[in-house]
C-alpha positions in Angstrom: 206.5 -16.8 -28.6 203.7 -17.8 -26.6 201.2 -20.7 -27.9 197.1 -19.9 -26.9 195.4 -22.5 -26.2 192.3 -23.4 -24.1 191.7 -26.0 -21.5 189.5 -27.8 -23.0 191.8 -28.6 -26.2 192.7 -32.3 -26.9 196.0 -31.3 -25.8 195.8 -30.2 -22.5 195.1 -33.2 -19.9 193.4 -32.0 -17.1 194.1 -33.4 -13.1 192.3 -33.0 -10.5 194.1 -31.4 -7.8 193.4 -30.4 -4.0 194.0 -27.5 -1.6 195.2 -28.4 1.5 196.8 -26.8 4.3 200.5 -25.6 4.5 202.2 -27.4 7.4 201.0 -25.5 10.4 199.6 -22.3 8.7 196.4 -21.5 7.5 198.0 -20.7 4.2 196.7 -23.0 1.3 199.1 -25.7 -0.9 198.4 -27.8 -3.8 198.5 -31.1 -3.5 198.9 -32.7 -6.4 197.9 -35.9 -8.6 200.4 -38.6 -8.1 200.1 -39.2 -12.2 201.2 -35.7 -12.2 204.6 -35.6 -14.5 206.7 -33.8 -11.9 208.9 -34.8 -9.0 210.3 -33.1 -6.0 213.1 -30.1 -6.5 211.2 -29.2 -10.3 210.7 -25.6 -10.8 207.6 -25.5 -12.7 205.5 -22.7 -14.6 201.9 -22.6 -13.3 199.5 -20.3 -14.8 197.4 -18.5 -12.5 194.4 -16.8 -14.5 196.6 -15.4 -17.0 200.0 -14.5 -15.2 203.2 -17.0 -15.2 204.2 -17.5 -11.9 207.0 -19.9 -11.0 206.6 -22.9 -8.2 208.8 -25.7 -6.7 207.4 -28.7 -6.5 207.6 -30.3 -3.0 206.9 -33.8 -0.9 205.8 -35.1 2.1 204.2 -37.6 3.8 201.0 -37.4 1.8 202.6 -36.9 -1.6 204.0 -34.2 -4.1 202.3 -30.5 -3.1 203.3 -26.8 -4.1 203.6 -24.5 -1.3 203.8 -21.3 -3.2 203.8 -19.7 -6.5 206.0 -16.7 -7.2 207.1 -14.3 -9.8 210.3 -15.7 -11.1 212.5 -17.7 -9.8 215.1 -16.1 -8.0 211.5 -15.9 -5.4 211.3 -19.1 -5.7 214.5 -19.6 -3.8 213.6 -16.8 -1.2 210.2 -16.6 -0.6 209.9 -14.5 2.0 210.7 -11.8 -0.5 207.9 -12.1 -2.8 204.1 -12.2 -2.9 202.7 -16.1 -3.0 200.5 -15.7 -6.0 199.1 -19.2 -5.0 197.1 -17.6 -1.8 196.2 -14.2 -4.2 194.6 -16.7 -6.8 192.8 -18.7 -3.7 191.4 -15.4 -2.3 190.4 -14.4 -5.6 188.4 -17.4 -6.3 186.9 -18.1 -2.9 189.2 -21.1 -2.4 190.8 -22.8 0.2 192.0 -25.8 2.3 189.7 -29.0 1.3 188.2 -27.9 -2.5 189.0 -29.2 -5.3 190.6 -27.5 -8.3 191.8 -28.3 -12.0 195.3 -28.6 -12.7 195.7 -28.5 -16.4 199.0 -30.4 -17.4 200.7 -28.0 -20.6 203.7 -29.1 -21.0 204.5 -32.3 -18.8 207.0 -31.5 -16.5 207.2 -28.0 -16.8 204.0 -25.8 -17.7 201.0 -26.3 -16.0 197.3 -24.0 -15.0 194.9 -24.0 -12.5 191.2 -22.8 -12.7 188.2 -23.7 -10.6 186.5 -27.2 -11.8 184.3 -26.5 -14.8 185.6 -23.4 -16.1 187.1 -22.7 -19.5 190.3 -20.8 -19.6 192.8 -19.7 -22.5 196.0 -20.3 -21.7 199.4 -18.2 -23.4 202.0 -21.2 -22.3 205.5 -19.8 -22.6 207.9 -22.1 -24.4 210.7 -23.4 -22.5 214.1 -21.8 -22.0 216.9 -22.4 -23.9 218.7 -25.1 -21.9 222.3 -24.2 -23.0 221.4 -20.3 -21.4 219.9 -22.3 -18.5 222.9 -24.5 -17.9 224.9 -21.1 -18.2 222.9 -18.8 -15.7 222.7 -21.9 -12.9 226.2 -22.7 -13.3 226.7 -18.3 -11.8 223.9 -18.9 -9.5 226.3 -21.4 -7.5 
């Protein structure tokens, strides 16, 4: 079951985060906090105004950055299949390469949400999947 809580709860630690360009495109990316608690490869959670999407954490030159955020996560792996929620949550809230944005940190290393700086948002954070189940279903996947 799903816990509610809101961003601004002692609980939640909130990052600042960036949007930046995606390599050559015009599409937006973001670039997050080095104290961030992820690394390169993660699949994360990252709640986009009420919606789970799923993202893979990435790296470059500049530091750790999220290029997309998808559905599930079979999309994840094939993105060209699926919409990038990421941009749809940009458009919606008039955001792109260069502003700023919260990134509130939910569960370290595996839940996080993102809202425009100063805004209050209640979060439903799933809980995390049975790892046994997960062992099981990536073991099929290869």
């Amino acid at each position: 079951m799903a816990e509610r809580v809101p961003s601004d709860h002692s609980s939640v630690t909130a990052l600042r985060a960036d949007l930046a360009r995606s390599g050559g495109t015009r599409r937006p990316c973001l670039r997050l906090p080095e104290d961030a608690a992820v690394e390169a490869g993660d699949v994360v959670r990252l709640l986009l105004d009420g919606t789970t999407t799923h993202a893979r954490v990435e790296s470059d030159a500049t530091g750790p950055l999220i290029r997309g955020a998808y559905d599930n996560e079979r999309l994840v792996r094939s993105p060209r299949e699926g919409e990038n929620r990421l941009v749809e949550w940009c458009d919606t809230h008039d955001r792109g390469p260069g502003d700023a944005v919260e990134l509130d940190e939910l569960d370290p290393g595996f839940c996080y949400g993102l809202r425009d700086p100063g805004d209050r948002v209640v979060y439903d954070i799933p809980a995390r999947p049975d790892e046994s189940l997960r062992g099981i279903a990536e073991s099929l996947r290869e």
